[in-house]
N, C-alpha and C positions, 0 to 999 in steps of 0.2 A: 589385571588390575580392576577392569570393570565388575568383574563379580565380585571382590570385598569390596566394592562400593557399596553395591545394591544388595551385600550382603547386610551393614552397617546399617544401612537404611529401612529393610525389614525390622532390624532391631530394632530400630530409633520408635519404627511404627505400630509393631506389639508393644515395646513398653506403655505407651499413651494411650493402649489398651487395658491395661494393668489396674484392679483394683486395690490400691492402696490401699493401708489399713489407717483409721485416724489413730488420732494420741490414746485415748482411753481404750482401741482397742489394742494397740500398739501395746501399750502398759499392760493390760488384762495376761496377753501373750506370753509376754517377757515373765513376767511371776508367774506364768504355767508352766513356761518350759524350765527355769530354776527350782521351782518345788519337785519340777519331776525327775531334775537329775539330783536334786539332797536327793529323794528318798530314792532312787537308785545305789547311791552310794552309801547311803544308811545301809539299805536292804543288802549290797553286793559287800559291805564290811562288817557287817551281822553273818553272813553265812562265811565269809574266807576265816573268820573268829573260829566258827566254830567244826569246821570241815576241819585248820590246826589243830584246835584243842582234840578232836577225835584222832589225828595221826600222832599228835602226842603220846594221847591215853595209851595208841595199841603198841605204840613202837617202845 
């Protein structure tokens, strides 16, 4: 029992190590990592489009 206490407690005292990010860059973030999964998903429904349309053509 005594080592998840002091397991708990390393935790407690890495997090309050832990640099935070503020609000703008918090924000900055959050519209990086969204713009980059659109355009994943642009890009990955751009090629599954056209990788069909070629199994169509040959078949």
């Amino acid at each position: 029992m005594q080592r998840i206490v002091n397991f708990f407690k390393d935790v407690s005292r890495e997090m309050k190590k832990v640099s935070w990010p503020k609000g703008k860059e918090l924000t900055r973030y959050t519209i990086t990592v969204i713009a980059t999964v659109a355009f994943a998903v642009v890009f990955f429904a751009i090629i599954d489009y056209g990788i069909s349309s070629l199994i169509r053509l040959v078949s």
